[in-house]
mmCIF file of the N, C-alpha and C atoms, coordinates in Angstrom:
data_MODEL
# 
_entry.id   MODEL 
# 
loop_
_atom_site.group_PDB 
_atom_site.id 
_atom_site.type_symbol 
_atom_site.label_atom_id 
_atom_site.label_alt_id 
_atom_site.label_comp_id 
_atom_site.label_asym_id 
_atom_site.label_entity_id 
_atom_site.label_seq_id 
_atom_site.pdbx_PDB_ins_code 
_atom_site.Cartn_x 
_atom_site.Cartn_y 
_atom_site.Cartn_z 
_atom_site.occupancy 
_atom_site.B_iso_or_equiv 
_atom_site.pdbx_formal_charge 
_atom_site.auth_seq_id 
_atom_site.auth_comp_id 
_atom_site.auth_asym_id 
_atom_site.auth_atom_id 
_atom_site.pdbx_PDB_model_num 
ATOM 1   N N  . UNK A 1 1  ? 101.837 20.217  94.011  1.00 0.00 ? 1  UNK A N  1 
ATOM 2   C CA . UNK A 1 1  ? 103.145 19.621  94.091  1.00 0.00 ? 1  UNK A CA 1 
ATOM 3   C C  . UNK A 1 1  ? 103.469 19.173  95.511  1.00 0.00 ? 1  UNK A C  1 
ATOM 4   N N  . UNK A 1 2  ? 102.964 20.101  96.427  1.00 0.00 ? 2  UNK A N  1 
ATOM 5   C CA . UNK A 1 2  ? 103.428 19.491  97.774  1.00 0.00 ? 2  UNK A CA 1 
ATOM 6   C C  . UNK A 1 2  ? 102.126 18.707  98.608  1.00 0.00 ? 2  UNK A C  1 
ATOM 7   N N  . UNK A 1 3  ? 101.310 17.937  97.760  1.00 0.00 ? 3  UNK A N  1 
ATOM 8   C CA . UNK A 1 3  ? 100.023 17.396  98.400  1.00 0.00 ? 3  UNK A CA 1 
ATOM 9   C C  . UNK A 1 3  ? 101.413 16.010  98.492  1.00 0.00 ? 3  UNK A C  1 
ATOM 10  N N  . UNK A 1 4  ? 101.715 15.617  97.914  1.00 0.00 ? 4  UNK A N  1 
ATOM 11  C CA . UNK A 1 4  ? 102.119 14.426  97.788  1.00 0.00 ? 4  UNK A CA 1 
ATOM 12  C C  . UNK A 1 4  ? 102.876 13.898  98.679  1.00 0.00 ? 4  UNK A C  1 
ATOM 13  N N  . UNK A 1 5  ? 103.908 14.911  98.997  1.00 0.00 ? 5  UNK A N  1 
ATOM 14  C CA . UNK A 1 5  ? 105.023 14.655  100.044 1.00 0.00 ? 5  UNK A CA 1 
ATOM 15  C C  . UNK A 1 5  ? 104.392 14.729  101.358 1.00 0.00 ? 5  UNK A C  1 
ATOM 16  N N  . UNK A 1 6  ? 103.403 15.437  101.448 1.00 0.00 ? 6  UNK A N  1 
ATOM 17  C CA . UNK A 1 6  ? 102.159 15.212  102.571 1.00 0.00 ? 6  UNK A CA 1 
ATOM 18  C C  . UNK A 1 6  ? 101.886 14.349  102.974 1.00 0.00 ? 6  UNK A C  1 
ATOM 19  N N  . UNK A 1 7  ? 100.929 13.845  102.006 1.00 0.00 ? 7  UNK A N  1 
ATOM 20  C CA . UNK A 1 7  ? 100.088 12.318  102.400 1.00 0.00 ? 7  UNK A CA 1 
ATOM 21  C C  . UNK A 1 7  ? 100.814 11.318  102.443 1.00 0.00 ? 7  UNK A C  1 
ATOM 22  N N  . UNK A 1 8  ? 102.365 11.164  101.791 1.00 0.00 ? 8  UNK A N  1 
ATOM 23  C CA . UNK A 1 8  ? 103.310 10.152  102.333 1.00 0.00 ? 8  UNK A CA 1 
ATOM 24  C C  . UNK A 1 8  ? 103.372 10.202  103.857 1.00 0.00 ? 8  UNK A C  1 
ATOM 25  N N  . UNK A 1 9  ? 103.756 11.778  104.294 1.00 0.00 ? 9  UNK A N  1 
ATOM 26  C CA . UNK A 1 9  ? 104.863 11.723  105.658 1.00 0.00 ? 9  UNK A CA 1 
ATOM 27  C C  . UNK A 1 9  ? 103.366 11.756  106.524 1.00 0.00 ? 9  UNK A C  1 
ATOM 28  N N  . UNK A 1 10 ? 102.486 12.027  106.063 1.00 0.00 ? 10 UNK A N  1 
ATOM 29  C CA . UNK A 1 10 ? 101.374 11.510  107.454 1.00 0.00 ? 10 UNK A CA 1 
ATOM 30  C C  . UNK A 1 10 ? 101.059 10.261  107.428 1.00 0.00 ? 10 UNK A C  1 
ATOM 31  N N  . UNK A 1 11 ? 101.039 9.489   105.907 1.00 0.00 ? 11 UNK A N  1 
ATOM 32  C CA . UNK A 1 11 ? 101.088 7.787   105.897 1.00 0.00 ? 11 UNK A CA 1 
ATOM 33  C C  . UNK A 1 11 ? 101.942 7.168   107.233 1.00 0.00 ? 11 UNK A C  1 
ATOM 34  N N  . UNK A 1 12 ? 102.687 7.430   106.655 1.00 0.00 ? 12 UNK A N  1 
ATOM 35  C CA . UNK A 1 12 ? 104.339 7.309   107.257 1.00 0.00 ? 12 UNK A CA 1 
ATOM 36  C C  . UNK A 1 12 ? 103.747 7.311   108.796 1.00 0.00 ? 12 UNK A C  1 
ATOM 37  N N  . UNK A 1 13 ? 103.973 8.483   109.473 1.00 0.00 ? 13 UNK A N  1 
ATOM 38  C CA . UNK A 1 13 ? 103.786 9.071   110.802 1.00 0.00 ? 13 UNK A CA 1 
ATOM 39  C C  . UNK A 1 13 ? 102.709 7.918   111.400 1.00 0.00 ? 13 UNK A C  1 
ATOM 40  N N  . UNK A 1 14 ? 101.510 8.079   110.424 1.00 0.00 ? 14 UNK A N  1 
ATOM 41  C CA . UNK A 1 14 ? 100.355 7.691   110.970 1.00 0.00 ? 14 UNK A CA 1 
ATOM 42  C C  . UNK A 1 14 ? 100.514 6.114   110.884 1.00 0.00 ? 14 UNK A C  1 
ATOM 43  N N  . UNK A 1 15 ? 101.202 5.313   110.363 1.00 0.00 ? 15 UNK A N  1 
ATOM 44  C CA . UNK A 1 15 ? 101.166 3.701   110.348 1.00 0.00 ? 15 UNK A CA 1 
ATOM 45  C C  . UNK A 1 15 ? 102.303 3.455   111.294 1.00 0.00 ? 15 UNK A C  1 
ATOM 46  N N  . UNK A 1 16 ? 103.108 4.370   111.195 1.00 0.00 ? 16 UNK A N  1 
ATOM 47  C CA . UNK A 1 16 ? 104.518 3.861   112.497 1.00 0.00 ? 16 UNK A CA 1 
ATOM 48  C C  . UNK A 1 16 ? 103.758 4.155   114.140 1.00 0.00 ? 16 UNK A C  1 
ATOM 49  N N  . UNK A 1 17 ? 103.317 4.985   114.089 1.00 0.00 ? 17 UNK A N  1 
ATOM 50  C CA . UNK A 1 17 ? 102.368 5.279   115.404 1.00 0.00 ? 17 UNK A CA 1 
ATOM 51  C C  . UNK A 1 17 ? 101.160 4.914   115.625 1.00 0.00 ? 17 UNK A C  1 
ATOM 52  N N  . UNK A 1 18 ? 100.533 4.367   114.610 1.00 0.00 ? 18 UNK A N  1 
ATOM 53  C CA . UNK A 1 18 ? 99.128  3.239   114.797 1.00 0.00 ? 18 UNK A CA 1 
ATOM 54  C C  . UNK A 1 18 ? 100.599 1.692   115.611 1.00 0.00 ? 18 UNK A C  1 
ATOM 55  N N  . UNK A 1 19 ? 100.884 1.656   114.622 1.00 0.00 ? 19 UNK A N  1 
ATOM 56  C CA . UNK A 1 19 ? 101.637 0.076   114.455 1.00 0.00 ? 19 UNK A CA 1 
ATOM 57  C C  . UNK A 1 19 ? 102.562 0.335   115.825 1.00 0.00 ? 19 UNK A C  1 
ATOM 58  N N  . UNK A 1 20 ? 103.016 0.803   116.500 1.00 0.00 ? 20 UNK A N  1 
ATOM 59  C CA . UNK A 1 20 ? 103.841 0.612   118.055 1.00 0.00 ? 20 UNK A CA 1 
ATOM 60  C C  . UNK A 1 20 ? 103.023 1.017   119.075 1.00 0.00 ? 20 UNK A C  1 
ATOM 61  N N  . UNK A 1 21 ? 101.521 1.604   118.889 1.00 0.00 ? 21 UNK A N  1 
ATOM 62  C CA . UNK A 1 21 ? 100.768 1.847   120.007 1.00 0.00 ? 21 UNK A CA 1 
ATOM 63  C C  . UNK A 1 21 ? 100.300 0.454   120.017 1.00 0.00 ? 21 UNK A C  1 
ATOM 64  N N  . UNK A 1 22 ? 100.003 -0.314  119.012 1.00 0.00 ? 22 UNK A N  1 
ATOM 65  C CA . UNK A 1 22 ? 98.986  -1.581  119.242 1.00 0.00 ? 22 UNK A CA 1 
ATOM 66  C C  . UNK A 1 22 ? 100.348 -2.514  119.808 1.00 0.00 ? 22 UNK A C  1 
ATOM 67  N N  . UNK A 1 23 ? 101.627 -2.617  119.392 1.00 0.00 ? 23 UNK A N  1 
ATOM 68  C CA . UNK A 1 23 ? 102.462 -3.065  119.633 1.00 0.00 ? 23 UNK A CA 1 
ATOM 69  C C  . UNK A 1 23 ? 102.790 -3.220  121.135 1.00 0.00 ? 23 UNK A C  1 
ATOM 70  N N  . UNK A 1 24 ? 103.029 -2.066  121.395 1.00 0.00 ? 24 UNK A N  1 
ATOM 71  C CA . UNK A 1 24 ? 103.113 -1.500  123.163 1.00 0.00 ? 24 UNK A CA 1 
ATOM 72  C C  . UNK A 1 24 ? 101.953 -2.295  123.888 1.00 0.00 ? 24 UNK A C  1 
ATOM 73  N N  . UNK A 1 25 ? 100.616 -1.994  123.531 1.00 0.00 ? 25 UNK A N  1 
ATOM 74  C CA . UNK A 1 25 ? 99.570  -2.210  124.066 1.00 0.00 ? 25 UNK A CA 1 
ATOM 75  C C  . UNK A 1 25 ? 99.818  -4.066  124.390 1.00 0.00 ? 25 UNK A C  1 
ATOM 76  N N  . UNK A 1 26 ? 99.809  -4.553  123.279 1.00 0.00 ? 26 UNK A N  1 
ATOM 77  C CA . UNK A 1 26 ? 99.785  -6.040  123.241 1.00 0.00 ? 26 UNK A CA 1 
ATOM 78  C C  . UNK A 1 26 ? 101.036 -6.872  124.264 1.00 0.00 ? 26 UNK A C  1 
ATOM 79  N N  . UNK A 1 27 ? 102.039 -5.792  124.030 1.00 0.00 ? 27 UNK A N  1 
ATOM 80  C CA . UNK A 1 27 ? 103.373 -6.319  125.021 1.00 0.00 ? 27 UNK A CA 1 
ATOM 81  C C  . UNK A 1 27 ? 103.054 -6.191  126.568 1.00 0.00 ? 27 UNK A C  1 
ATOM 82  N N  . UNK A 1 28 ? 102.369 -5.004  127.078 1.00 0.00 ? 28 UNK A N  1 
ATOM 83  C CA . UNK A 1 28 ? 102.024 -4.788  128.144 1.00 0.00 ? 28 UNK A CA 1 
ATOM 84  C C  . UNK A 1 28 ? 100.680 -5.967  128.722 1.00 0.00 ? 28 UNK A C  1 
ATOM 85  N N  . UNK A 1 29 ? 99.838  -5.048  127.760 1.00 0.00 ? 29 UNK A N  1 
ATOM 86  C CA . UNK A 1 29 ? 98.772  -6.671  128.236 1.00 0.00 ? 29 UNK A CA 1 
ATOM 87  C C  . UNK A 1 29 ? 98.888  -8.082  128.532 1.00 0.00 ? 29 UNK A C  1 
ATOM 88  N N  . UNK A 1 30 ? 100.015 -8.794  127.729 1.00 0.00 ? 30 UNK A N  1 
ATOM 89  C CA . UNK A 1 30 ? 101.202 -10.356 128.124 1.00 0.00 ? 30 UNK A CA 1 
ATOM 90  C C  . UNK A 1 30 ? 102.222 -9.900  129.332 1.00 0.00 ? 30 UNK A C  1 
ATOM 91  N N  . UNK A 1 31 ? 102.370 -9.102  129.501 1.00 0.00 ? 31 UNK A N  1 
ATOM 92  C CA . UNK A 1 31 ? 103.288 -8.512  130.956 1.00 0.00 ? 31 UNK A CA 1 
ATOM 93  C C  . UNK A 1 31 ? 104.538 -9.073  130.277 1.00 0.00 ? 31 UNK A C  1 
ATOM 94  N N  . UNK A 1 32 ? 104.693 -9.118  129.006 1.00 0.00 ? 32 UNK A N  1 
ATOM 95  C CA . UNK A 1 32 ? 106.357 -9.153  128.278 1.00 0.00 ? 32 UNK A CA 1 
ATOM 96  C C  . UNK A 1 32 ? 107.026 -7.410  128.560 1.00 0.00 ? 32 UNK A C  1 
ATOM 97  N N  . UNK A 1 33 ? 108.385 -7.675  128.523 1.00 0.00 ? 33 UNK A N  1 
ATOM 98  C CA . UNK A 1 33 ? 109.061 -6.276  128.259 1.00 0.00 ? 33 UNK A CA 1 
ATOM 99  C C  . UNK A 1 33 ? 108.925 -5.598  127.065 1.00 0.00 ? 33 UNK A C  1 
ATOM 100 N N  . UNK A 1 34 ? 109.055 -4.062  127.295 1.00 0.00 ? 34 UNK A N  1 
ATOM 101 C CA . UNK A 1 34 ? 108.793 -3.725  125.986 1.00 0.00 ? 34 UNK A CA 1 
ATOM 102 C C  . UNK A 1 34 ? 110.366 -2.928  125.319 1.00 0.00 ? 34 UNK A C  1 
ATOM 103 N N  . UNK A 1 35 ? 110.730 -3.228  126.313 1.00 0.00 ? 35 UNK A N  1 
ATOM 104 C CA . UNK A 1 35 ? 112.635 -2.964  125.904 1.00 0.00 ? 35 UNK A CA 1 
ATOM 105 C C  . UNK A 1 35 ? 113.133 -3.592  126.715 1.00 0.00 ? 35 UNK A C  1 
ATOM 106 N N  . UNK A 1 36 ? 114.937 -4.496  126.678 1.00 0.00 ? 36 UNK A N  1 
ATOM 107 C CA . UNK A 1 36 ? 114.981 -5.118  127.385 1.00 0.00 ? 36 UNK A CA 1 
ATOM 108 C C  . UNK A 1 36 ? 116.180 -4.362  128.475 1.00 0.00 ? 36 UNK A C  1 
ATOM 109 N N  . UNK A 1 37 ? 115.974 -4.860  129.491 1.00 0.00 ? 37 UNK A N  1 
ATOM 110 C CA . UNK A 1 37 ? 117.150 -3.908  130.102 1.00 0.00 ? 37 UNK A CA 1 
ATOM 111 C C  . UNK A 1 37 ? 116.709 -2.646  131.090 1.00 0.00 ? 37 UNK A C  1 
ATOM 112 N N  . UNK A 1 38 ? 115.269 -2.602  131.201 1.00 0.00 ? 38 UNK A N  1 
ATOM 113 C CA . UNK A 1 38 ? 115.110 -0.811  131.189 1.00 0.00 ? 38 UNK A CA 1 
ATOM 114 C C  . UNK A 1 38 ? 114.039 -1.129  131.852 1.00 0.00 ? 38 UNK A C  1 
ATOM 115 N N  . UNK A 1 39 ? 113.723 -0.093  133.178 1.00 0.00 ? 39 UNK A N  1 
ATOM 116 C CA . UNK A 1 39 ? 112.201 -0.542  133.926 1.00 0.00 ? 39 UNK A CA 1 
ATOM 117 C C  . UNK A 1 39 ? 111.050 -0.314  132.906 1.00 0.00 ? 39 UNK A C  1 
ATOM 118 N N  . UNK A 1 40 ? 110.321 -2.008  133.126 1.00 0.00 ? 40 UNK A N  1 
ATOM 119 C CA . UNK A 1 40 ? 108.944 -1.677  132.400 1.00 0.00 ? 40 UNK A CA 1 
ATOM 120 C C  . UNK A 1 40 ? 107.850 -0.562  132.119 1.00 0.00 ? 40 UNK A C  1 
ATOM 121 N N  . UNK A 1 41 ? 107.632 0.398   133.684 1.00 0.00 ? 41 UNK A N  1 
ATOM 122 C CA . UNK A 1 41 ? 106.724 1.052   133.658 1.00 0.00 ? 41 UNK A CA 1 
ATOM 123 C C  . UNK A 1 41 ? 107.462 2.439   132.721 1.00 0.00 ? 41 UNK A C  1 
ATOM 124 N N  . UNK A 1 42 ? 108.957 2.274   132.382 1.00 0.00 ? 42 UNK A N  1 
ATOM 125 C CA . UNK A 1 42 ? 109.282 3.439   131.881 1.00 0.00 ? 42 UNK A CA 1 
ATOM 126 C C  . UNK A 1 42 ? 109.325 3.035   130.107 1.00 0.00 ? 42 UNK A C  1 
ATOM 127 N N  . UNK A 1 43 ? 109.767 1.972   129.982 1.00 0.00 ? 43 UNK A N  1 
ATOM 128 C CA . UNK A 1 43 ? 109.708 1.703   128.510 1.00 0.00 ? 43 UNK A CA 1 
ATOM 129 C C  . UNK A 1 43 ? 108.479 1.579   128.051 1.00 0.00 ? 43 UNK A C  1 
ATOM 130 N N  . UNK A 1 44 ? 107.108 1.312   128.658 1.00 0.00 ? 44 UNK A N  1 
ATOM 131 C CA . UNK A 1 44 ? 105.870 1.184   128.205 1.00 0.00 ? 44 UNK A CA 1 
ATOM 132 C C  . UNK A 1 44 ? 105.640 2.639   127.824 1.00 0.00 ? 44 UNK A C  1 
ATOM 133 N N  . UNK A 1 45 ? 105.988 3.741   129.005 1.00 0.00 ? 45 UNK A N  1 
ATOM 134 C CA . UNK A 1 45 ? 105.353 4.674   129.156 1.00 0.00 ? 45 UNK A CA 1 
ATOM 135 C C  . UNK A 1 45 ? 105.898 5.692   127.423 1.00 0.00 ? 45 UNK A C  1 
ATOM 136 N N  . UNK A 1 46 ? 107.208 5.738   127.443 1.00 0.00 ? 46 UNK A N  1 
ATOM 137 C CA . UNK A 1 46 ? 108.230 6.097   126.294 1.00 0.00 ? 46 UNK A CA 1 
ATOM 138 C C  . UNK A 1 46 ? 107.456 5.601   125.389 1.00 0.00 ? 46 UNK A C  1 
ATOM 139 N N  . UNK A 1 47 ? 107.592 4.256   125.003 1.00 0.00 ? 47 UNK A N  1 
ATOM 140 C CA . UNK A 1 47 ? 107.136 3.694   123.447 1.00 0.00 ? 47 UNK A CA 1 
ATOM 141 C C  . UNK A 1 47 ? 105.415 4.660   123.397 1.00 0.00 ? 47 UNK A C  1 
ATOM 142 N N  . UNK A 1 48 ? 104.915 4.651   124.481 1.00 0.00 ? 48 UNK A N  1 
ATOM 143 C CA . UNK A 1 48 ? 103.439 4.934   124.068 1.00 0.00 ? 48 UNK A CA 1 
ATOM 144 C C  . UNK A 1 48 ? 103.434 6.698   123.968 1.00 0.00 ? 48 UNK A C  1 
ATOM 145 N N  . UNK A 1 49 ? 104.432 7.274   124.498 1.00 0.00 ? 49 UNK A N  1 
ATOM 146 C CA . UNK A 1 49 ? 104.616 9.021   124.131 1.00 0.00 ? 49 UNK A CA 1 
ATOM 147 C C  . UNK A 1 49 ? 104.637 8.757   122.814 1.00 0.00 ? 49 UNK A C  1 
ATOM 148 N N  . UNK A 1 50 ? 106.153 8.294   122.302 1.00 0.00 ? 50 UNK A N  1 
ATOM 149 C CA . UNK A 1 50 ? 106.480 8.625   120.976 1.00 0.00 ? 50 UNK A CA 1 
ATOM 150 C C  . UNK A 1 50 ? 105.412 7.775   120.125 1.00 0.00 ? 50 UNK A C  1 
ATOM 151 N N  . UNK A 1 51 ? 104.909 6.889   120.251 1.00 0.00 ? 51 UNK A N  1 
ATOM 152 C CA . UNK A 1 51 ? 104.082 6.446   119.360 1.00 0.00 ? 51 UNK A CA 1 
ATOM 153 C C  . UNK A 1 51 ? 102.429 7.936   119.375 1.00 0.00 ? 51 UNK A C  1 
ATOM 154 N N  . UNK A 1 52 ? 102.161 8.124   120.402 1.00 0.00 ? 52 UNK A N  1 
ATOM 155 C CA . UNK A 1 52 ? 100.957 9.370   120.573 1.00 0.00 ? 52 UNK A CA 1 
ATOM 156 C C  . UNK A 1 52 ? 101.847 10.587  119.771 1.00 0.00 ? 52 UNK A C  1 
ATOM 157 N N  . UNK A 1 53 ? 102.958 10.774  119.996 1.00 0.00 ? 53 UNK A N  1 
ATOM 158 C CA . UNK A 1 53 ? 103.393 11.692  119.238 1.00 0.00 ? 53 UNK A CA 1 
ATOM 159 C C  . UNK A 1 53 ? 103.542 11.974  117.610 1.00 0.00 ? 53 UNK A C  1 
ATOM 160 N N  . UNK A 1 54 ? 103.697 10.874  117.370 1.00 0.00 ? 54 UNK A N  1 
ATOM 161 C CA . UNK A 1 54 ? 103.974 10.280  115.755 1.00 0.00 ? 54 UNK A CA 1 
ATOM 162 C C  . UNK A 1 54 ? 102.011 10.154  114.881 1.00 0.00 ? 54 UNK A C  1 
ATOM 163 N N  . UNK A 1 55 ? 101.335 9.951   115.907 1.00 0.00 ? 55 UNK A N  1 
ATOM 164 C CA . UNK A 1 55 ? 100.155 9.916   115.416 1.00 0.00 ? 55 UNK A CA 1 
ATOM 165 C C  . UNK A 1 55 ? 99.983  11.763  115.183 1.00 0.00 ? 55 UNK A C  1 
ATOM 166 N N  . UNK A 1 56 ? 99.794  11.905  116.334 1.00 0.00 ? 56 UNK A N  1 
ATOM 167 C CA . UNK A 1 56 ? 100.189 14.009  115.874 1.00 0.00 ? 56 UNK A CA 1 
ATOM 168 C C  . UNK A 1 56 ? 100.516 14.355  114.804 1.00 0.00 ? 56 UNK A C  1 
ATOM 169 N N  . UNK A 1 57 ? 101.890 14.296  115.033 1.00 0.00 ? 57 UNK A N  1 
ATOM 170 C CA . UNK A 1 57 ? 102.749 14.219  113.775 1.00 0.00 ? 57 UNK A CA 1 
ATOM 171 C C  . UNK A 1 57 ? 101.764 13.842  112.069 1.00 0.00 ? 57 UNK A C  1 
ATOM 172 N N  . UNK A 1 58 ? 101.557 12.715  112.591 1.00 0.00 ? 58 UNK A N  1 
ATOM 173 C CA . UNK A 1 58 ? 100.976 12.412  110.718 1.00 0.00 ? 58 UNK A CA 1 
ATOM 174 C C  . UNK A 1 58 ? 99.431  13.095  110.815 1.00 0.00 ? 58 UNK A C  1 
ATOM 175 N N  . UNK A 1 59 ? 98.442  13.642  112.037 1.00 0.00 ? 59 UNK A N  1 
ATOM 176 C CA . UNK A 1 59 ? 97.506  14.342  111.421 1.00 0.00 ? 59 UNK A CA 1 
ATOM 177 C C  . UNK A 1 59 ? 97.802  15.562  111.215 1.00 0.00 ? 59 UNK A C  1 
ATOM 178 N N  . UNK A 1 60 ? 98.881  16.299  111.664 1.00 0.00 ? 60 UNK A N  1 
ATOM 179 C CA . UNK A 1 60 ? 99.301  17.757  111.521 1.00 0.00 ? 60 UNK A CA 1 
ATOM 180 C C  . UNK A 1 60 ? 99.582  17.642  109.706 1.00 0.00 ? 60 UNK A C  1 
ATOM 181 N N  . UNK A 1 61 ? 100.066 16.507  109.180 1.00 0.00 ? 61 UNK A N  1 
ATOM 182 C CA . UNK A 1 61 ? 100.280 16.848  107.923 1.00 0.00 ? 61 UNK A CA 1 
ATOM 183 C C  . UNK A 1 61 ? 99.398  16.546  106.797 1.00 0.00 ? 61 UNK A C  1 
ATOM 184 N N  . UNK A 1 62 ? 98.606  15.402  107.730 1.00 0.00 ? 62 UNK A N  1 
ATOM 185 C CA . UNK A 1 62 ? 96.996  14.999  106.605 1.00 0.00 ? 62 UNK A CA 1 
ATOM 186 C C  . UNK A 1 62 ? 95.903  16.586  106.672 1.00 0.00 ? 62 UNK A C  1 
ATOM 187 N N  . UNK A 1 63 ? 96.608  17.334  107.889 1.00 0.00 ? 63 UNK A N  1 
ATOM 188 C CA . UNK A 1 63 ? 95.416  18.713  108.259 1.00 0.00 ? 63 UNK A CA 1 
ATOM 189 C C  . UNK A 1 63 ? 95.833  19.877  106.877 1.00 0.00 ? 63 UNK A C  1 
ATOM 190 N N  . UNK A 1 64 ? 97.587  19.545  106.464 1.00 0.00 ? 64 UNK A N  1 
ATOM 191 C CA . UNK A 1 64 ? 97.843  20.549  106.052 1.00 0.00 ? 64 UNK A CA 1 
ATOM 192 C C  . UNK A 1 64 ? 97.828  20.598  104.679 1.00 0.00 ? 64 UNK A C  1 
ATOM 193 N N  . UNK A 1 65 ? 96.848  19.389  103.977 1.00 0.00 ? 65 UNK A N  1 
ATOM 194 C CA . UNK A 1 65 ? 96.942  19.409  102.430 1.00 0.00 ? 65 UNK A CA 1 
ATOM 195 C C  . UNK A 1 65 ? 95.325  19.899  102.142 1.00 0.00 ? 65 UNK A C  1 
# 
């Protein structure tokens, strides 16, 4: 019963944090902003925590089924 709600929330985790690391990556590499308003080296650095974090996140729950 609880495999399911699993492999969603590591789906989940794991495509939102694949999908803003390549995101981040690609914004930085064009030397575009990656928030507007806010020093670059700190919004790159942020988007790429929480995106490394969110990848965590979804293997801690693909580990736990």
């Amino acid at each position: 019963m609880e495999r399911g709600p699993a492999i969603f929330a590591g789906a989940v985790f794991a495509l939102f944090g694949g999908g803003l690391l390549v995101w981040t990556a690609a914004r930085v590499r064009q030397r575009r902003p990656v928030a507007h308003g806010v020093s670059p080296v700190a919004s790159a650095t942020l988007a790429s925590l929480v995106s490394v974090i969110a990848l965590i996140v979804g293997t801690w729950c693909f580990s736990r089924l």
